[in-house]
PyMOL Python script that loads the backbone (N, CA, C, O; Angstrom):
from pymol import cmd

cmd.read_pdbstr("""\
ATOM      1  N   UNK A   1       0.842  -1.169   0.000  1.00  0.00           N
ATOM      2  CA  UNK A   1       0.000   0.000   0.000  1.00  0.00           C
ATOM      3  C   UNK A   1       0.892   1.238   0.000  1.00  0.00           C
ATOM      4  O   UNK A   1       1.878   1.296   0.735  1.00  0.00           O
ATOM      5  N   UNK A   2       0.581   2.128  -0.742  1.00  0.00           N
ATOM      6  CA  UNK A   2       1.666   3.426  -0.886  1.00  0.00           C
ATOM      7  C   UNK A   2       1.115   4.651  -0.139  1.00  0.00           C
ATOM      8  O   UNK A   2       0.449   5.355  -0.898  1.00  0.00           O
ATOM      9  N   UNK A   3       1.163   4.957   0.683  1.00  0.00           N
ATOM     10  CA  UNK A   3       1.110   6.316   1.625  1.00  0.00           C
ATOM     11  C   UNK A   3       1.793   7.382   1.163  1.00  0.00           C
ATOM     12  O   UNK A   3       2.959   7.245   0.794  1.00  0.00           O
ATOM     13  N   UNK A   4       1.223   8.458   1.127  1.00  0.00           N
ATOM     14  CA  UNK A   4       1.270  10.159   0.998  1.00  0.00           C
ATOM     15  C   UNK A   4       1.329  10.834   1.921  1.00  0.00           C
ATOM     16  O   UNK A   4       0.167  11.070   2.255  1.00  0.00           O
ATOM     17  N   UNK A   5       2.213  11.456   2.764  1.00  0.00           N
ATOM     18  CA  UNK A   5       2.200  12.577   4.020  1.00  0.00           C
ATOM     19  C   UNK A   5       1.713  13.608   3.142  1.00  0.00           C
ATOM     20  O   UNK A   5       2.170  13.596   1.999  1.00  0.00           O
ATOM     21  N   UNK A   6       0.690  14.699   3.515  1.00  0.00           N
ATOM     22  CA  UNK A   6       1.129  16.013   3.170  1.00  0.00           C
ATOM     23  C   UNK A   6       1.546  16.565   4.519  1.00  0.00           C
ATOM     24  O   UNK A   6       1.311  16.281   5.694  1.00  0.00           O
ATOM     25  N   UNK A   7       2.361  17.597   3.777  1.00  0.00           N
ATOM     26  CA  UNK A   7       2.785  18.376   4.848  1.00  0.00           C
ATOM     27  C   UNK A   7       2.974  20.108   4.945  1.00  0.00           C
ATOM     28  O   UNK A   7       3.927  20.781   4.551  1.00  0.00           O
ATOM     29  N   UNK A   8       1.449  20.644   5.754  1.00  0.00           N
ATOM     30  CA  UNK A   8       1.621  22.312   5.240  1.00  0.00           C
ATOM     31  C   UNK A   8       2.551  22.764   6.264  1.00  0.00           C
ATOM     32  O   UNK A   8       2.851  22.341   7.381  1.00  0.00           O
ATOM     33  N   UNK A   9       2.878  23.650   5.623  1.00  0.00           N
ATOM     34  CA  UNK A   9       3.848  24.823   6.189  1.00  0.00           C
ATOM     35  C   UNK A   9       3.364  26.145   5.662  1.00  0.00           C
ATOM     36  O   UNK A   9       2.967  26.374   4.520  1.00  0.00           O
ATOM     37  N   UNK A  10       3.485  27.211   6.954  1.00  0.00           N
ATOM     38  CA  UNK A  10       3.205  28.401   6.546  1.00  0.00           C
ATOM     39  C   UNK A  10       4.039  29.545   7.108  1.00  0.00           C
ATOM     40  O   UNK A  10       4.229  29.825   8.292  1.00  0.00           O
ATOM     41  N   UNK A  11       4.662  30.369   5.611  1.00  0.00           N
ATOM     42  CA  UNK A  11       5.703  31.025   5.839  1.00  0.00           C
ATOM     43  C   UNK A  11       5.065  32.864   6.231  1.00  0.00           C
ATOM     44  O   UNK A  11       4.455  33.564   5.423  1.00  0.00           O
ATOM     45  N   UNK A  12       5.333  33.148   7.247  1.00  0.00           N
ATOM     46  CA  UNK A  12       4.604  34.357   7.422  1.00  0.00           C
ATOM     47  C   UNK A  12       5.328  35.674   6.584  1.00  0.00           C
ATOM     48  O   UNK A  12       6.523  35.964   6.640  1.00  0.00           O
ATOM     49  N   UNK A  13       4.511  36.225   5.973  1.00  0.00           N
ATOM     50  CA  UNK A  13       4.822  37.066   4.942  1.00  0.00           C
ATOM     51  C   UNK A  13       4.292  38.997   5.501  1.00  0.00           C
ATOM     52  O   UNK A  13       3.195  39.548   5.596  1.00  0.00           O
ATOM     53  N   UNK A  14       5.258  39.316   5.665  1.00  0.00           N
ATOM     54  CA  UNK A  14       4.990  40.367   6.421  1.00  0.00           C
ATOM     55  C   UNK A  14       3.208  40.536   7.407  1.00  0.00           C
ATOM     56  O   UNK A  14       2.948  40.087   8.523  1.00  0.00           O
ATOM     57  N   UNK A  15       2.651  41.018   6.835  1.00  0.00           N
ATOM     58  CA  UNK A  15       1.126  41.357   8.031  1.00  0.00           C
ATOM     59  C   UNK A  15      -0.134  39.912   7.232  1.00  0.00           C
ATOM     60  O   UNK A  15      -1.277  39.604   7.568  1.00  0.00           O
ATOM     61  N   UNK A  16       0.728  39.387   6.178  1.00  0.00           N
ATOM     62  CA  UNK A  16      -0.245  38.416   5.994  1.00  0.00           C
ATOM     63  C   UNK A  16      -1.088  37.198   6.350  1.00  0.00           C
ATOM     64  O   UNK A  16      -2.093  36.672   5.871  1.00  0.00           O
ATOM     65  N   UNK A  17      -0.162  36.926   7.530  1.00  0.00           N
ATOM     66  CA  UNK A  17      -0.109  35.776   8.579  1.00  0.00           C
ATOM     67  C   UNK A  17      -0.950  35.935  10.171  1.00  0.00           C
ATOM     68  O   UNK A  17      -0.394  36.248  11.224  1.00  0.00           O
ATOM     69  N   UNK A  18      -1.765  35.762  10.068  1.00  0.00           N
ATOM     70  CA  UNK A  18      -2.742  36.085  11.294  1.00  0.00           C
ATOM     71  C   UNK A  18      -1.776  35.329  12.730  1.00  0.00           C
ATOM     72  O   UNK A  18      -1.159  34.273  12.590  1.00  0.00           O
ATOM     73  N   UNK A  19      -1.811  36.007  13.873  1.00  0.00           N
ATOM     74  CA  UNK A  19      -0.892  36.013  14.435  1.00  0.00           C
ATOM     75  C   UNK A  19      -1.451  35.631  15.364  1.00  0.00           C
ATOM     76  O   UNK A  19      -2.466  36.328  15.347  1.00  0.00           O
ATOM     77  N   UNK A  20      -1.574  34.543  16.800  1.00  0.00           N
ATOM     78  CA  UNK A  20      -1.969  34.060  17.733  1.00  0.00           C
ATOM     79  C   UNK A  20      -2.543  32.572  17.724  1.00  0.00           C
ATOM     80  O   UNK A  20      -1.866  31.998  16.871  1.00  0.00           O
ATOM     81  N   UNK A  21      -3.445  31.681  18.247  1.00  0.00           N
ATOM     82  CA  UNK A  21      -3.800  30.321  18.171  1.00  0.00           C
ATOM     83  C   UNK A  21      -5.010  30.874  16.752  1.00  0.00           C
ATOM     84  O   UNK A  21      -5.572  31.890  16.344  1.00  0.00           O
ATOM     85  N   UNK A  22      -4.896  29.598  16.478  1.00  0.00           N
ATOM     86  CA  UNK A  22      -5.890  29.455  14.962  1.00  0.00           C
ATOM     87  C   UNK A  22      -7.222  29.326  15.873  1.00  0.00           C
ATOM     88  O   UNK A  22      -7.194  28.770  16.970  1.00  0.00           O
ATOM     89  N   UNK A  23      -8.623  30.005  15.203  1.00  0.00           N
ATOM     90  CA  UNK A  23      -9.740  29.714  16.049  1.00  0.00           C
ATOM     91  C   UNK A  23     -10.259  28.522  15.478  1.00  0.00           C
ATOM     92  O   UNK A  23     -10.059  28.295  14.285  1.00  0.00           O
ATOM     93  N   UNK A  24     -10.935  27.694  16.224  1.00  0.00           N
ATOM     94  CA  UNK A  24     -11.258  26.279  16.463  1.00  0.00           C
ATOM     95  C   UNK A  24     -11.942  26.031  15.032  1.00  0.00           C
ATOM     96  O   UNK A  24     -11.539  25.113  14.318  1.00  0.00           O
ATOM     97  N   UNK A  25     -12.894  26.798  14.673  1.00  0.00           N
ATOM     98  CA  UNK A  25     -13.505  26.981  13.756  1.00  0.00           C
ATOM     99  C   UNK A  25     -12.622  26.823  11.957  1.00  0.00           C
ATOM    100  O   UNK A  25     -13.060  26.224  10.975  1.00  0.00           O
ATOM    101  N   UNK A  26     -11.254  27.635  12.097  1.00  0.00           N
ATOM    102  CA  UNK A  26     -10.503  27.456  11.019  1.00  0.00           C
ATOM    103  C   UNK A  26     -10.079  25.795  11.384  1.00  0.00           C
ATOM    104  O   UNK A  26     -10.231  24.913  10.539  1.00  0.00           O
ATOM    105  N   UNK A  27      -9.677  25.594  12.389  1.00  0.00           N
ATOM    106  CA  UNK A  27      -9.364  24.076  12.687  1.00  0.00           C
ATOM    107  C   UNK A  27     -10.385  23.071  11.950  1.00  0.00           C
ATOM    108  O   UNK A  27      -9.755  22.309  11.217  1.00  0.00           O
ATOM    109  N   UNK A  28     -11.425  22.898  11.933  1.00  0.00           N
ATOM    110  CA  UNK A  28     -12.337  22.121  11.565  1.00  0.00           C
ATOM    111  C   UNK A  28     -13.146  22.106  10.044  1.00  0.00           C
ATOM    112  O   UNK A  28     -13.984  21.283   9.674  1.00  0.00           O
ATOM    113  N   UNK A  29     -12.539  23.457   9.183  1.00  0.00           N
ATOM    114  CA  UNK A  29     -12.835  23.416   8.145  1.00  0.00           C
ATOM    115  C   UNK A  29     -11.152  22.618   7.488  1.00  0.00           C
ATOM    116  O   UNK A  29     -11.031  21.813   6.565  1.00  0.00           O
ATOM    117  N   UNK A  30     -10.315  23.080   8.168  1.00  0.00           N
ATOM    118  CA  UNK A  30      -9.288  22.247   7.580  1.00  0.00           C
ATOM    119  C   UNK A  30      -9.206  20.711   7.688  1.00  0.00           C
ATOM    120  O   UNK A  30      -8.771  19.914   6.858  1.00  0.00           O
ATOM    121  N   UNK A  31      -9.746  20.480   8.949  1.00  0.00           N
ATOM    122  CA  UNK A  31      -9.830  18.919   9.008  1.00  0.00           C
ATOM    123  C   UNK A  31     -11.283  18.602   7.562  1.00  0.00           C
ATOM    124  O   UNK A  31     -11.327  17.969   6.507  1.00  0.00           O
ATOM    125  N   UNK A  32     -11.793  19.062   7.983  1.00  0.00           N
ATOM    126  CA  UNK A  32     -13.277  18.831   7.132  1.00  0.00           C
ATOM    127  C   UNK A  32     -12.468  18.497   5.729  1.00  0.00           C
ATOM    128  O   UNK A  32     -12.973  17.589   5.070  1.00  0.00           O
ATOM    129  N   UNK A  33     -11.324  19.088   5.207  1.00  0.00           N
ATOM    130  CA  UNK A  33     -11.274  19.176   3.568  1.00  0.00           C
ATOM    131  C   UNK A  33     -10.508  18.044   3.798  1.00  0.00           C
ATOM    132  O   UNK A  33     -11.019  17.020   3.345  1.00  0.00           O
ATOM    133  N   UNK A  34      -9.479  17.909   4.340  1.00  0.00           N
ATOM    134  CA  UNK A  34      -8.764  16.532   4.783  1.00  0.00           C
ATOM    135  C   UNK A  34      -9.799  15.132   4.734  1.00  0.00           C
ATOM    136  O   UNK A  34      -9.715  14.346   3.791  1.00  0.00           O
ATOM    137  N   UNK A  35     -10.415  15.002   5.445  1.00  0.00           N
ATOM    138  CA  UNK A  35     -10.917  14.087   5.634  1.00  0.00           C
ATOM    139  C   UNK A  35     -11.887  13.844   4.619  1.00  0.00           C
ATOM    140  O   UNK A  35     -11.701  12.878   3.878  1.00  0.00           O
ATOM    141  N   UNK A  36     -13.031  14.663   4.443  1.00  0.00           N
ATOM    142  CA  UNK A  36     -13.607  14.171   3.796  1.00  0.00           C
ATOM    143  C   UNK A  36     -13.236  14.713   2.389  1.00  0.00           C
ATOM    144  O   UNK A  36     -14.046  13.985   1.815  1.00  0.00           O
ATOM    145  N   UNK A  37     -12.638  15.437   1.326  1.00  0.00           N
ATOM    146  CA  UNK A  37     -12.412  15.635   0.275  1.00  0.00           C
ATOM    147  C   UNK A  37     -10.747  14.659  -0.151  1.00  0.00           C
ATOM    148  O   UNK A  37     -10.714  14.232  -1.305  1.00  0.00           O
ATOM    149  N   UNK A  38      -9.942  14.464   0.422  1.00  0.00           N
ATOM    150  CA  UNK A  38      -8.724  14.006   0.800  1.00  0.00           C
ATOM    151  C   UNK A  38      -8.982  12.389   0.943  1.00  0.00           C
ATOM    152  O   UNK A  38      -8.677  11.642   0.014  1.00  0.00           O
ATOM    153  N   UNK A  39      -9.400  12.031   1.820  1.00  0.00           N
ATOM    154  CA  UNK A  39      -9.343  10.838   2.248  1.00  0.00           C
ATOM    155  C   UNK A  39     -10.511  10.311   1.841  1.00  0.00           C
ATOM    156  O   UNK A  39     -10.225   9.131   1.637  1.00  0.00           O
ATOM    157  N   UNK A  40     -11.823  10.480   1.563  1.00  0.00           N
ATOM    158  CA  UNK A  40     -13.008  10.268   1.220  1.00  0.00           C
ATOM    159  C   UNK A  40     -13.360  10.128  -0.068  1.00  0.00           C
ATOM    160  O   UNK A  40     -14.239   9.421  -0.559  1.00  0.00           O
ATOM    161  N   UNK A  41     -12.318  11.133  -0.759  1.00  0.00           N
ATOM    162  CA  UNK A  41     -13.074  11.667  -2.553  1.00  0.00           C
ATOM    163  C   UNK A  41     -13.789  11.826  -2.081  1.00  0.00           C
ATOM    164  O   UNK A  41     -14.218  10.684  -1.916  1.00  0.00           O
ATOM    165  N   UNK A  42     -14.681  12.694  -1.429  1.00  0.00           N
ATOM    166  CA  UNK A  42     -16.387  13.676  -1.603  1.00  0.00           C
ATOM    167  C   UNK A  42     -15.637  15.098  -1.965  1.00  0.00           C
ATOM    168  O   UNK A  42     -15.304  15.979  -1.172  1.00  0.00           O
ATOM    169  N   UNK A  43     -15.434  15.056  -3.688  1.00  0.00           N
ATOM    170  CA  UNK A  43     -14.835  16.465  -3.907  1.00  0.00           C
ATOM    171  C   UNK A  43     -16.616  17.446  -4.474  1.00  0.00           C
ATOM    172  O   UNK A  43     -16.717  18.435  -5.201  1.00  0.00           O
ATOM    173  N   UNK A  44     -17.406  16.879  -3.979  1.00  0.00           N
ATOM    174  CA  UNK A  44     -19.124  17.537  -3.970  1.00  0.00           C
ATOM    175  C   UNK A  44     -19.226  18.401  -2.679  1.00  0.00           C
ATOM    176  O   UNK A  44     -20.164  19.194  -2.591  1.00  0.00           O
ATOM    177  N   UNK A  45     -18.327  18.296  -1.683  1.00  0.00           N
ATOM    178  CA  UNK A  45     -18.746  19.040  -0.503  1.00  0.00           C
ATOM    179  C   UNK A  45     -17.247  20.536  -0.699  1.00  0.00           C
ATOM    180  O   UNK A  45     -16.823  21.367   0.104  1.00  0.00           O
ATOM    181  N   UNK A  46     -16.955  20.279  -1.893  1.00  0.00           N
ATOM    182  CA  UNK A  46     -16.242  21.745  -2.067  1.00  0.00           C
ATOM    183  C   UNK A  46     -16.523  22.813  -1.844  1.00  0.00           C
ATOM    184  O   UNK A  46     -15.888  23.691  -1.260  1.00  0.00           O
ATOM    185  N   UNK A  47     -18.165  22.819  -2.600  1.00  0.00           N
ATOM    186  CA  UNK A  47     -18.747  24.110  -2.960  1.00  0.00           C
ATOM    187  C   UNK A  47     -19.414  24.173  -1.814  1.00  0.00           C
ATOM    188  O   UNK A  47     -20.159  25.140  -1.972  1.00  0.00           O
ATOM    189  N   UNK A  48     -19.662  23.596  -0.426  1.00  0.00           N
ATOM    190  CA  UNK A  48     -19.824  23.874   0.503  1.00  0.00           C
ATOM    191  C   UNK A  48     -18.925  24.280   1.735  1.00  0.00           C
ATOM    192  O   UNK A  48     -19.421  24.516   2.836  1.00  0.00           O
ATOM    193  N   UNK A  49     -17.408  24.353   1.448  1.00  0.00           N
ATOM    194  CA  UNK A  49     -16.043  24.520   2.455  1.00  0.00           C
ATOM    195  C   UNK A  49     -15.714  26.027   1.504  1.00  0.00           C
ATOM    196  O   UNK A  49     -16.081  27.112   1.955  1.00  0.00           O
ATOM    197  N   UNK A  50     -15.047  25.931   0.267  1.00  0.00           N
ATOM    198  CA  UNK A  50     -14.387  27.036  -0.139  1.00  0.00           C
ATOM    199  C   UNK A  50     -15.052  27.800  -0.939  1.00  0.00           C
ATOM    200  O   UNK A  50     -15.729  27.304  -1.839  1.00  0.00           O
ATOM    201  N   UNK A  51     -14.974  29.097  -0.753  1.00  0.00           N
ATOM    202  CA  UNK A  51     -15.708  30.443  -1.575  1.00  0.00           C
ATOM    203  C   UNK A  51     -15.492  30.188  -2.582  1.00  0.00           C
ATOM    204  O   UNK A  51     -14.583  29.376  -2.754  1.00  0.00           O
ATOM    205  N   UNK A  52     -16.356  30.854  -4.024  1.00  0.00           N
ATOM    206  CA  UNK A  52     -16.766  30.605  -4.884  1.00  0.00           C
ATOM    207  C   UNK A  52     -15.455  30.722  -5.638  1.00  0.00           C
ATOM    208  O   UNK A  52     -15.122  29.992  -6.571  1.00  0.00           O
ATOM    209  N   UNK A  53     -14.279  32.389  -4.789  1.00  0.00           N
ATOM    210  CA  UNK A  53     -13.433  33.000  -6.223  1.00  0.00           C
ATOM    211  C   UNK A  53     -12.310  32.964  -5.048  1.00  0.00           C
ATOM    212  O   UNK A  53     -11.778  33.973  -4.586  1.00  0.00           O
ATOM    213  N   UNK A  54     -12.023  31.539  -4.616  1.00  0.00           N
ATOM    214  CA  UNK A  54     -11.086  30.532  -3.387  1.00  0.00           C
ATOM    215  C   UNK A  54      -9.951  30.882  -4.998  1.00  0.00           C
ATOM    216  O   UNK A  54     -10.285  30.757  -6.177  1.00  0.00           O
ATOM    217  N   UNK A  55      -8.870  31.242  -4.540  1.00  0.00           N
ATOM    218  CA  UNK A  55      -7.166  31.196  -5.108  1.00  0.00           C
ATOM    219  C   UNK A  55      -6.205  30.349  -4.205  1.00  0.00           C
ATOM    220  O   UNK A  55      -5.829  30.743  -3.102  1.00  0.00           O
ATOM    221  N   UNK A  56      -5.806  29.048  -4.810  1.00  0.00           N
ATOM    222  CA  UNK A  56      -4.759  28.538  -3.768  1.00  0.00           C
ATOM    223  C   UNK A  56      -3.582  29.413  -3.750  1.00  0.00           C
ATOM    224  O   UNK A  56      -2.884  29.315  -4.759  1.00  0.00           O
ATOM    225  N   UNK A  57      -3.161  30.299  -2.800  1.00  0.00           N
ATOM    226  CA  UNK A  57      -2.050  30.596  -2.436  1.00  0.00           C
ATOM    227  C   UNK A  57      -0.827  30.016  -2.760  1.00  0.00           C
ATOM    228  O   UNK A  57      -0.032  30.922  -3.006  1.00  0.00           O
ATOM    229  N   UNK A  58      -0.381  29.060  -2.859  1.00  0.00           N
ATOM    230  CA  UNK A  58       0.890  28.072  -3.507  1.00  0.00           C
ATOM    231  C   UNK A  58       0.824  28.219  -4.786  1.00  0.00           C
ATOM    232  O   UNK A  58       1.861  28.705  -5.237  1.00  0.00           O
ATOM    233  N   UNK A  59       0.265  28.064  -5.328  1.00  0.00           N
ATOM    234  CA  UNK A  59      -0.744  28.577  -7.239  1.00  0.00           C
ATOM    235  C   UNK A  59      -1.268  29.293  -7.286  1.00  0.00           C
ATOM    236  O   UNK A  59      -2.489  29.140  -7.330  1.00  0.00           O
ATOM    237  N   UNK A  60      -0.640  30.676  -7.310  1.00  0.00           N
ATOM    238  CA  UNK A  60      -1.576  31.902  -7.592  1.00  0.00           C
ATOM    239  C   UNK A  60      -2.253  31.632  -8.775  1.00  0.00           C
ATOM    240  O   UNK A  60      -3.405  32.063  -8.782  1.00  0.00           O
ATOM    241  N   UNK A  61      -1.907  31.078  -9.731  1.00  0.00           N
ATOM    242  CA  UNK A  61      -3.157  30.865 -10.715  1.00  0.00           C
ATOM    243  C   UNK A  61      -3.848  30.248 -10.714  1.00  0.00           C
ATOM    244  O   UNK A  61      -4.653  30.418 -11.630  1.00  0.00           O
ATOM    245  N   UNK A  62      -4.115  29.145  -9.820  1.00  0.00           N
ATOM    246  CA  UNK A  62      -5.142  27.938  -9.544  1.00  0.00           C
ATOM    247  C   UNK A  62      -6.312  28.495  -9.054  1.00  0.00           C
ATOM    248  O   UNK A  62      -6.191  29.354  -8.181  1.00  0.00           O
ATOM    249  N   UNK A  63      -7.293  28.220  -9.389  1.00  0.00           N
ATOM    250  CA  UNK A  63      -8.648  28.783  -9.000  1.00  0.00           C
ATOM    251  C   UNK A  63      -8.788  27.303  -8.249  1.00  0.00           C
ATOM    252  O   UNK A  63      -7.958  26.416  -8.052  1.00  0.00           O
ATOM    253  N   UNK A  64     -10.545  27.452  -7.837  1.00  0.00           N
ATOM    254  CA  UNK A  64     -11.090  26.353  -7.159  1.00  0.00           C
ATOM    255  C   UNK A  64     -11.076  25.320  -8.434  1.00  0.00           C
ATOM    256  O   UNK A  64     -10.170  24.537  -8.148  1.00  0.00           O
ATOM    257  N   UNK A  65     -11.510  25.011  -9.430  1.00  0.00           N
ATOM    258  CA  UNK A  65     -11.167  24.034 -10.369  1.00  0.00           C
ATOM    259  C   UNK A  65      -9.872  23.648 -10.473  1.00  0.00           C
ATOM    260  O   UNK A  65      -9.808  22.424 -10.358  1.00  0.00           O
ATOM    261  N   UNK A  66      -9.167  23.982 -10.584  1.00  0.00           N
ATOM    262  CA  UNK A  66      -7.781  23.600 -11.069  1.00  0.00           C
ATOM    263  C   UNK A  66      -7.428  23.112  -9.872  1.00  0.00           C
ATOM    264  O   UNK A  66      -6.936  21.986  -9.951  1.00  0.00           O
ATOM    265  N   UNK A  67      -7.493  23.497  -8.939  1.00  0.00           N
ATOM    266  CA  UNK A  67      -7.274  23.088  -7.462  1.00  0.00           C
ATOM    267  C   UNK A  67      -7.497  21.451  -7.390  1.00  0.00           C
ATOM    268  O   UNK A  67      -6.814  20.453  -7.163  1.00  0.00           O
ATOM    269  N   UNK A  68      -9.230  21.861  -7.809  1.00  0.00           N
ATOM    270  CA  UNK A  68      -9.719  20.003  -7.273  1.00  0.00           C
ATOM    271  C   UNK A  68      -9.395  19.547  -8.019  1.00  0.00           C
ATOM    272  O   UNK A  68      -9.047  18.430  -7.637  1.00  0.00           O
ATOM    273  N   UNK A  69      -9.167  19.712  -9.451  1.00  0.00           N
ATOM    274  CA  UNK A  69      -8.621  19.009 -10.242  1.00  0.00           C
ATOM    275  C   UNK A  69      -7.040  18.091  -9.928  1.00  0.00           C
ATOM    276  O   UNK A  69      -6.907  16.902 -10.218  1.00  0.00           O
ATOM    277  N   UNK A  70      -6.305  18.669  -9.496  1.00  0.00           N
ATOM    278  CA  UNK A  70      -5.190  18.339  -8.783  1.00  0.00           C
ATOM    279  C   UNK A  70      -5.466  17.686  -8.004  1.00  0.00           C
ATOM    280  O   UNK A  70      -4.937  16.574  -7.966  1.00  0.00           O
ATOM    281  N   UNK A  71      -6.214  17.987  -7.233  1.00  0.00           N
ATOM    282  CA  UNK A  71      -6.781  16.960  -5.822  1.00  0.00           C
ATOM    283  C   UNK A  71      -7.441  15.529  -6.620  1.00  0.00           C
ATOM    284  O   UNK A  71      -7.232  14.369  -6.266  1.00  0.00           O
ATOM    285  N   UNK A  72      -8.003  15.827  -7.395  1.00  0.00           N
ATOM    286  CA  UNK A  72      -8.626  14.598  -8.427  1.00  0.00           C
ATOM    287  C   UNK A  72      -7.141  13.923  -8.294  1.00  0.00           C
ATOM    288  O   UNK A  72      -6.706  13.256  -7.355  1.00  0.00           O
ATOM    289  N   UNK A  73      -6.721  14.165  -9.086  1.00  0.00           N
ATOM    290  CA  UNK A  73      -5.433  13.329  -9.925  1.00  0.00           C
ATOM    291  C   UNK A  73      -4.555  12.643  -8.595  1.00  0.00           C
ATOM    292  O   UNK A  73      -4.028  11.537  -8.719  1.00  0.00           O
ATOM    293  N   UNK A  74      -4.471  13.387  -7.386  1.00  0.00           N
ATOM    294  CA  UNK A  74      -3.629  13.007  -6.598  1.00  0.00           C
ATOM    295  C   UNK A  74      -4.531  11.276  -6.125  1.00  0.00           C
ATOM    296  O   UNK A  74      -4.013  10.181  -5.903  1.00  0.00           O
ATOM    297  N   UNK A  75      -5.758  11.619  -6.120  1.00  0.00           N
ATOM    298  CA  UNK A  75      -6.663  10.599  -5.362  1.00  0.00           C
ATOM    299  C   UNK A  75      -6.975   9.495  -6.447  1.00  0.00           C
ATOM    300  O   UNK A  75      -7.655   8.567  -6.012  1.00  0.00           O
ATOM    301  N   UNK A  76      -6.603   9.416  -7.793  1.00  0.00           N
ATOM    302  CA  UNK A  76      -6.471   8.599  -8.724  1.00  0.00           C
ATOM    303  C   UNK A  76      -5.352   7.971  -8.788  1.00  0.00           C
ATOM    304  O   UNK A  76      -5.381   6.778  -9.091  1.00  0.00           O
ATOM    305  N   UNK A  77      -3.802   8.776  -8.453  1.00  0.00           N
ATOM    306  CA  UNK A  77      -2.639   7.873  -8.524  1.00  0.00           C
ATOM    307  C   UNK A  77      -2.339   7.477  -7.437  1.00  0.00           C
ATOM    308  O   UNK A  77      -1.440   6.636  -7.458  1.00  0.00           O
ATOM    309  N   UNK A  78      -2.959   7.895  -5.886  1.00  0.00           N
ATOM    310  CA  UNK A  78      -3.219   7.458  -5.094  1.00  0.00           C
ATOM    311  C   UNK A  78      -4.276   6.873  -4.574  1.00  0.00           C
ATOM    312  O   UNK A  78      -4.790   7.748  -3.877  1.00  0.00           O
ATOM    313  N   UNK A  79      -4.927   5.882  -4.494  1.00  0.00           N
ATOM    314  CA  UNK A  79      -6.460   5.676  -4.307  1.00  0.00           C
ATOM    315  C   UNK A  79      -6.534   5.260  -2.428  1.00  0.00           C
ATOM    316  O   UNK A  79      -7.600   4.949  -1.898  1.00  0.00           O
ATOM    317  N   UNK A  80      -5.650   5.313  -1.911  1.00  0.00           N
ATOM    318  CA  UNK A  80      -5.559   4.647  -0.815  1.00  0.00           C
ATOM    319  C   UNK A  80      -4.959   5.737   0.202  1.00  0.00           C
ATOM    320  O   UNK A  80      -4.652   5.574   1.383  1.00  0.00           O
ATOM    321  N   UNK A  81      -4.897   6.615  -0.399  1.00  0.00           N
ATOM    322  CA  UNK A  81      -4.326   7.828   0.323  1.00  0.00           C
ATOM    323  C   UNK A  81      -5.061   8.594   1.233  1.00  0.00           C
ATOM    324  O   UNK A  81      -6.095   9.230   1.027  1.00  0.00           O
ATOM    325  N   UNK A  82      -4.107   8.403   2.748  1.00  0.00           N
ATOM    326  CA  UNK A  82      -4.424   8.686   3.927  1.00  0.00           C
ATOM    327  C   UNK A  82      -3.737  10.434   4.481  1.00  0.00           C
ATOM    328  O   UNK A  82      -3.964  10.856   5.615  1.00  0.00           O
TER     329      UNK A  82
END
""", "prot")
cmd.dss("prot")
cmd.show_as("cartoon", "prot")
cmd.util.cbc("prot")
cmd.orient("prot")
């Protein structure tokens, strides 16, 4: 069976980086995409986690399509990915 870590990191960029504990609330939409879009394939509960005109930050040109799309492909050459 072939396993995938991801692993975020976040580099604080002058005032862009919100500064103190993350509120519980950001906690649980991040688990939410993990688990169930990530580990689940339910890439249908997108349009219910990320805003409509969502830009991945790592890909400034990636919109929300191109995004899941990537996320597609990862969960196709990985199907078992935790």
């Amino acid at each position: 069976m072939k396993k995938l870590i991801f692993l975020l990191v976040a580099l604080p960029l002058g005032n862009a980086a919100p500064t103190g504990p993350v509120p519980e609330k950001n906690k649980a939409v991040a688990r939410r995409v993990f688990d169930e879009i990530f580990n689940q394939g339910r890439f249908q509960v997108t349009n219910e986690i990320y805003a409509p005109d969502f830009v991945n930050g790592l890909r400034t040109s990636a919109g929300l399509k191109e995004d899941q799309d990537a996320a597609k492909g990862w969960r196709d050459a990985f199907p078992d990915m935790k």
